[in-house]
C-alpha positions as CSV (number, residue, x, y, z in Angstrom):
1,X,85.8,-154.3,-170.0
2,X,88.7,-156.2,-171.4
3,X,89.7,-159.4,-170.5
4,X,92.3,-158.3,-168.3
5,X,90.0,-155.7,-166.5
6,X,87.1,-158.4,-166.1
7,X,89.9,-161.1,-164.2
8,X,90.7,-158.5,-162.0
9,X,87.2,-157.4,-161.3
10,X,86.8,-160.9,-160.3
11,X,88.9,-161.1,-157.9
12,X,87.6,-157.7,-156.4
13,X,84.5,-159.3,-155.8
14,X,86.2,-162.1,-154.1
15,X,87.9,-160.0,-151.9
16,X,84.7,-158.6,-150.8
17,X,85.4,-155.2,-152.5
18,X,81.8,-153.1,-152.3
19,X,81.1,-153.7,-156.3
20,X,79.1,-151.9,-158.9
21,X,75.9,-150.2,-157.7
22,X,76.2,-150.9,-154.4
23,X,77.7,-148.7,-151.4
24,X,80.1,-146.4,-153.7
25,X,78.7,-145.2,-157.1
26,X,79.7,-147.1,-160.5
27,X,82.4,-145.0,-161.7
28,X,84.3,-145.0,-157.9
29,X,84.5,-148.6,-158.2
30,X,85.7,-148.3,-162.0
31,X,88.5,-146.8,-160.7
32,X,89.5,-148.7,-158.0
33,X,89.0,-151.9,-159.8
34,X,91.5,-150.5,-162.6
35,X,94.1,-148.9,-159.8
36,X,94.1,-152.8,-158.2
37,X,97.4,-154.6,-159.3
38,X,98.0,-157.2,-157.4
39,X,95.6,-159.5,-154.8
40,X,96.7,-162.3,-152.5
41,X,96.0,-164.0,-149.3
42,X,98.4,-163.5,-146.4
43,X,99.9,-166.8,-144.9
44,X,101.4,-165.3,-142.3
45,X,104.2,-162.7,-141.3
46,X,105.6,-161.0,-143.4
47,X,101.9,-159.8,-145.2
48,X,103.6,-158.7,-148.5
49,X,106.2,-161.0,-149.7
50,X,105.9,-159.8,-153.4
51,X,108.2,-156.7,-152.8
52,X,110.1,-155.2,-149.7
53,X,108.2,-152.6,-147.8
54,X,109.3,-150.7,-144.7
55,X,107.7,-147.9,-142.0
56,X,103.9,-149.3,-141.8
57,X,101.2,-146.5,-141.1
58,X,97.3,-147.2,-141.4
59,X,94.1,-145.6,-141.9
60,X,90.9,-147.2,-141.2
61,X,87.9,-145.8,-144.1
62,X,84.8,-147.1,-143.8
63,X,85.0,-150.7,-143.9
64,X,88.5,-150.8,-144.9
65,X,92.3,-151.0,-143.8
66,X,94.9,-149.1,-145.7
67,X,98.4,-149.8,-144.7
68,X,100.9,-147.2,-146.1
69,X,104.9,-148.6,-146.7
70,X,107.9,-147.2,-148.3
71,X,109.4,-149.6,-150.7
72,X,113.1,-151.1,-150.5
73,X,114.3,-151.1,-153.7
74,X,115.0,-154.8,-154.1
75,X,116.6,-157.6,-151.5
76,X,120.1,-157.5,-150.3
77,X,120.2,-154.0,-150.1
78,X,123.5,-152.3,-148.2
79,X,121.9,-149.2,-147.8
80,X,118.7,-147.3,-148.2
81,X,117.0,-147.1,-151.6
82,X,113.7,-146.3,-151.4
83,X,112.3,-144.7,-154.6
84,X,107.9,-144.9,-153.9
85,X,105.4,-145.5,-151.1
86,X,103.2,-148.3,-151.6
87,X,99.3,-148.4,-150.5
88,X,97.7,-151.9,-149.4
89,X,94.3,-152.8,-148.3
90,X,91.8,-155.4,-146.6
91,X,88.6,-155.8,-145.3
92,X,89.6,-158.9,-143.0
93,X,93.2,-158.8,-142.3
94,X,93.4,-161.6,-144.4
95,X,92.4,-160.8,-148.4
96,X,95.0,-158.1,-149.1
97,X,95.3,-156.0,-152.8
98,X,98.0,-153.3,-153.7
99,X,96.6,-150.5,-155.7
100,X,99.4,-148.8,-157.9
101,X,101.9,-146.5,-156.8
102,X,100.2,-143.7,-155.2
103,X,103.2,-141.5,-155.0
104,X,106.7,-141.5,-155.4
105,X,109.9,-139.4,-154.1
106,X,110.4,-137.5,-157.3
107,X,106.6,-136.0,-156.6
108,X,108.5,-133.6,-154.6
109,X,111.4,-131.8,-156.7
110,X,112.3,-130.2,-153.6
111,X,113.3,-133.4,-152.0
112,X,115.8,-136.4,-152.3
113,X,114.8,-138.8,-155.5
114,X,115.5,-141.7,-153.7
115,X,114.3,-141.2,-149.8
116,X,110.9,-142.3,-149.7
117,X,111.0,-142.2,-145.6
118,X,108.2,-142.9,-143.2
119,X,105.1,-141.3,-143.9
120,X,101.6,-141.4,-142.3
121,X,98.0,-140.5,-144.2
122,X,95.2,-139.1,-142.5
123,X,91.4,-137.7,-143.7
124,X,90.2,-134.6,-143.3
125,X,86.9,-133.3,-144.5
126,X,86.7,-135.4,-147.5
127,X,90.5,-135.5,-148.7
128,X,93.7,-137.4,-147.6
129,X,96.6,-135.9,-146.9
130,X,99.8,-137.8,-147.0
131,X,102.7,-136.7,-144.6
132,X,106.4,-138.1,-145.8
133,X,109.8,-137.4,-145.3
134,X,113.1,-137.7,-146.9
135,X,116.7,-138.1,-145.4
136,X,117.5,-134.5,-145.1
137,X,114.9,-132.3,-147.0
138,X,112.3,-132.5,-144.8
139,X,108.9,-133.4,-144.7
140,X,106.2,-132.6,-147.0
141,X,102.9,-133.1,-147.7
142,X,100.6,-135.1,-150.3
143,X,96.9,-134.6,-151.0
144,X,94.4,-136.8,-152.5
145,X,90.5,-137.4,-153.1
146,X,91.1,-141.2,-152.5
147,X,92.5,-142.8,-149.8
148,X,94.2,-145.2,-152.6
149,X,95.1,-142.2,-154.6
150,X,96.8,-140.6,-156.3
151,X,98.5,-138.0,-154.3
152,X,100.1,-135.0,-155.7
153,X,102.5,-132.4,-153.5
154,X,100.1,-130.1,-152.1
155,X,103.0,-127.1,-151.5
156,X,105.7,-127.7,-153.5
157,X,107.7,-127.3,-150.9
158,X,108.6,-128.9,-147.6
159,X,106.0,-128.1,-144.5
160,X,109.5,-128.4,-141.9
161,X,112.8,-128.8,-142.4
162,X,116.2,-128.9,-140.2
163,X,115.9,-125.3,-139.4
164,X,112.1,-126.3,-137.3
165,X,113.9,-129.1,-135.6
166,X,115.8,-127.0,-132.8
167,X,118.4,-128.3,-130.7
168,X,120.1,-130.7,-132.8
169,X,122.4,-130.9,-135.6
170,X,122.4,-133.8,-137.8
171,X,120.9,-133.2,-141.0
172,X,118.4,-136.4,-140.8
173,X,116.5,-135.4,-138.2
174,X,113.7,-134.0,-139.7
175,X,111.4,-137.2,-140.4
176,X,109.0,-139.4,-139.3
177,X,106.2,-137.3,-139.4
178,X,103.0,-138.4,-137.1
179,X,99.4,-137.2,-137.2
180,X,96.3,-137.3,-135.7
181,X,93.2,-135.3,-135.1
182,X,91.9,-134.5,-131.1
183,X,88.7,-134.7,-130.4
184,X,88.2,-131.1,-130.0
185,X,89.4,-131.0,-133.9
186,X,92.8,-130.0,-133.2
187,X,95.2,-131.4,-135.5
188,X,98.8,-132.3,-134.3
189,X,101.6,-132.6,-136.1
190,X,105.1,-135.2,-134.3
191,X,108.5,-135.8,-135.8
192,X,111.6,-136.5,-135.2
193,X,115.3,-138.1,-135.3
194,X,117.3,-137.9,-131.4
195,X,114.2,-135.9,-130.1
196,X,110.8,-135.4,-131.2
197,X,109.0,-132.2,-132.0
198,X,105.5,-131.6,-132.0
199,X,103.5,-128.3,-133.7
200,X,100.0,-127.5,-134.4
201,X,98.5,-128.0,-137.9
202,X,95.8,-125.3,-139.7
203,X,92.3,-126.2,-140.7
204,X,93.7,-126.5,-144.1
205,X,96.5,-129.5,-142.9
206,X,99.1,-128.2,-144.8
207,X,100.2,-125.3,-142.7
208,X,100.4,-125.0,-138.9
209,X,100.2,-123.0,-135.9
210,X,103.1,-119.9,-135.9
211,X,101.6,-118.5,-132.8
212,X,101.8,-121.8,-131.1
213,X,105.1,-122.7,-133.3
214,X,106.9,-125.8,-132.5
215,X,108.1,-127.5,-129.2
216,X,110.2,-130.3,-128.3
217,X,108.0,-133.6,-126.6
218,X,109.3,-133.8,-122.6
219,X,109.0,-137.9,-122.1
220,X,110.2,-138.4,-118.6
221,X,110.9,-141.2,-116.6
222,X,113.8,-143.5,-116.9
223,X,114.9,-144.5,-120.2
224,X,116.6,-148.0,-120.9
225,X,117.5,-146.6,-124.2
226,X,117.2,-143.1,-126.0
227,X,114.5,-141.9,-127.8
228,X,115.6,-142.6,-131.7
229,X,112.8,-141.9,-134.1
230,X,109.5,-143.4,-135.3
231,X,106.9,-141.3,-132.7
232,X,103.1,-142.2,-133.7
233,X,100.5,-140.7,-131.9
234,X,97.0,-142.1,-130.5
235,X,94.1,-141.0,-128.0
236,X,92.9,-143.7,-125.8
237,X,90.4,-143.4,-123.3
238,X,91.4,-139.6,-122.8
239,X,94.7,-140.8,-122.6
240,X,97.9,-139.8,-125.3
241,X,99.7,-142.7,-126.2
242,X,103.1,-141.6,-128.1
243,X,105.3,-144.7,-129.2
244,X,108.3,-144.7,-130.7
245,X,111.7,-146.2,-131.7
246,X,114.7,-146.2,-129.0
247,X,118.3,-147.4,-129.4
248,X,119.7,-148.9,-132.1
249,X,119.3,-151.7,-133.2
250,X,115.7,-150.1,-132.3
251,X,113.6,-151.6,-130.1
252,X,109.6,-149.9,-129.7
253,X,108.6,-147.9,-126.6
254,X,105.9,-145.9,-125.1
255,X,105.0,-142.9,-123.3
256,X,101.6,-141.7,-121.8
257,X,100.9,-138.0,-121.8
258,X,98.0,-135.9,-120.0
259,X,98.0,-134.0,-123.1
260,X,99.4,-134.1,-126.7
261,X,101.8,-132.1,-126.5
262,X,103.2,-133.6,-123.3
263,X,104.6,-134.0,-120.5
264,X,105.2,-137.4,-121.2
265,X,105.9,-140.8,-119.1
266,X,108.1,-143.3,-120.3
267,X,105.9,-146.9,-119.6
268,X,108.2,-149.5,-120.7
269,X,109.2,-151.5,-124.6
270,X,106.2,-153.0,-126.4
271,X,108.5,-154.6,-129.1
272,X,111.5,-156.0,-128.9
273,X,114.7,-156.3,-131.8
274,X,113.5,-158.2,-134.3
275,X,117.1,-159.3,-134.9
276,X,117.3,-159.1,-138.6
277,X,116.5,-155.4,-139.4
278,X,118.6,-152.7,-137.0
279,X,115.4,-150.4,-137.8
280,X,111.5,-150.7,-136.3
281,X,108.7,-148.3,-137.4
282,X,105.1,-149.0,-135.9
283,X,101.4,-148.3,-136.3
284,X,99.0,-149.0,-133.9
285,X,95.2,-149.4,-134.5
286,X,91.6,-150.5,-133.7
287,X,90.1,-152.3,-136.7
288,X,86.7,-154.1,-136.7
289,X,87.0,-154.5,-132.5
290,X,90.5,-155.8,-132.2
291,X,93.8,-153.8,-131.9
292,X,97.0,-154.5,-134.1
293,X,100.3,-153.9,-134.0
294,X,102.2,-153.1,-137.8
295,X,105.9,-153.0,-138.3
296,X,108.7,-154.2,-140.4
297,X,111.5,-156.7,-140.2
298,X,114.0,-158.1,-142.8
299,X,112.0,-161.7,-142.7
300,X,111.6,-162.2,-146.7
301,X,113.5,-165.0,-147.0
302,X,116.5,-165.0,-148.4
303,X,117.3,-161.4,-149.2
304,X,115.3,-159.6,-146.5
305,X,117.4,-157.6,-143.9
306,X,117.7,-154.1,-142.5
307,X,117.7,-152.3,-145.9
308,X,115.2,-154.6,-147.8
309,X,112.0,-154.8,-145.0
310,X,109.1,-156.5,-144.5
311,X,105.8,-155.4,-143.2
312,X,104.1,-157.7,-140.1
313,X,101.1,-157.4,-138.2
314,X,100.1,-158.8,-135.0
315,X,97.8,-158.4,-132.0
316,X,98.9,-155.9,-129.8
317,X,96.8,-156.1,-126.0
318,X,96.1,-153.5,-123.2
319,X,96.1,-154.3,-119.6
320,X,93.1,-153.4,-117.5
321,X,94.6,-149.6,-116.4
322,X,95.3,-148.9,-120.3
323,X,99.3,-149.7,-120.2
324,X,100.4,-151.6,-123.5
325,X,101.3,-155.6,-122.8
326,X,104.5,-156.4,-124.8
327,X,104.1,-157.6,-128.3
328,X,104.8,-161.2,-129.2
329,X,106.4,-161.3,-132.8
330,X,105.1,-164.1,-134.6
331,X,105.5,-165.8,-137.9
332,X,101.5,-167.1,-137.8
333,X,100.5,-163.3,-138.1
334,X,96.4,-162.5,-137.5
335,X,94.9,-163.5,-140.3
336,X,94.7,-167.7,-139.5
């Protein structure tokens, strides 16, 4: 082990990174210690300040939180430029590292080289499979043994494009992608840009349902704003939480559904304009008994704004008959 290798070992084991020999075998954590690039220890919101990072998804593994960005190019962006995903991680929602870039837009010749959209990650039976999107191609679909990676296209081709996403016309719709797994192992698939469309996925995760085929989500009730993009998808207490992006500037909203697919009931706004970045993209999840709340504002100071991001975290709360309670932005974050 050089030099270089053995400083950043060190600050593995500081982090409280399972090391040599112990829970993962010797040549698991070789990797991992070599994939680590950068460590720190969040202050506050935003949680990364060395880059600009935009549409948060998370995966707990074991012991650990992996948070899934794009990346805005630089600060002081005019529009979007968004060349790689990024993959963070912590143990205590206060020691974060970044392991190196796990994939990039140009994995996927098919799609745009510079539209690293919202994406989620999810396991199944022992491999991760990253689901991303792109401003008009479509979304595809990574696959990895590592939740850190690397990923590589598993299909060489999109899983849906514009012609799956009836009923509208814009050629952007077809993003966002949202997954999780039911309890009965069913695997569902949301997306969406001015509606939101929901299919089932295969065993294999990389194909879905064609005798089921694809539907458009029904969320009813009465709508301050219309649905704009951003769905993600949880179970809670046998109850389907959808949230999601409305309006624009885009606030965060919620829905709560009898069954994946839908019908679903408009509740009310969990998060509010953050008043320096016209877009919002959320994760919501339990880690180590508490539940947060991940999302993105332009709040790097002074180049952050609605093209150059920045991932937050903060507490999200449920009321006693399993409604949301609004989220509080703060600039003190979880972590102190």
């Amino acid at each position: 082990m050089n030099l270089k290798q053995l400083t950043c070992f060190a600050g593995v084991i500081a982090l409280g990174i399972p090391a040599f020999g112990q829970t993962q075998s010797a040549k698991q954590e070789n990797f991992k210690e070599k994939n680590i690039i950068h460590t720190w220890e969040a202050k506050g919101n935003p949680i990364v300040t060395h880059k600009y990072t935009a549409d948060a998804a998370a995966l707990v593994h074991k012991d650990t939180l992996f948070i899934y960005t794009g990346e805005d190019f630089k600060g002081g962006q005019t529009g979007y430029n968004i060349l790689n995903w990024c993959v963070f991680a912590t143990t205590d929602m206060k020691h974060f590292w970044e392991y190196k870039t796990p994939l990039k837009a140009s994995d996927f010749k098919w799609g745009e080289q510079n539209a690293a959209w919202a994406s989620q990650v999810i396991e199944r039976n022992g491999k991760f499979y990253w689901y991303t999107s792109s401003q008009t191609t479509g979304i595809g679909v990574a696959v990895s043994d590592r939740p850190e990676g690397p990923f590589k296209d598993a299909l060489g081709k999109p899983l849906f494009t514009n012609n799956d996403s009836f009923g509208k016309t814009h050629s952007w719709r077809t993003i966002d992608p949202s997954v999780f797994i039911d309890d009965d192992g069913q695997a569902w698939i949301y997306w969406g840009n001015g509606a939101c469309w929901v299919a089932k996925l295969n065993e294999d995760m990389i194909s879905y349902d064609k005798d089921y085929g694809i539907k458009m989500v029904d969320i009813q009730g009465d709508m301050a704003f219309p649905f704009t993009e951003a769905p993600w998808i949880q179970k809670r207490n046998g109850k389907y939480l959808l949230s999601f992006a409305v309006g624009f500037p885009e606030r965060i909203a919620y829905a709560i559904g009898d069954k994946p697919e839908g019908p679903y009931q408009y509740q009310d706004i969990i998060n509010e304009i953050a008043g320096n970045s016209n877009t919002n993209h959320q994760a919501i999840i339990d880690f180590k008994g508490e539940s947060y709340f991940i999302y993105h504002n332009g709040g790097i100071q002074t180049d952050g704004g609605s093209f150059s991001r920045s991932i937050c975290i903060d507490k999200l709360e449920y009321n006693k008959d399993g409604t949301i309670k609004p989220v509080i932005m703060t600039t003190k974050g979880v972590g102190n």
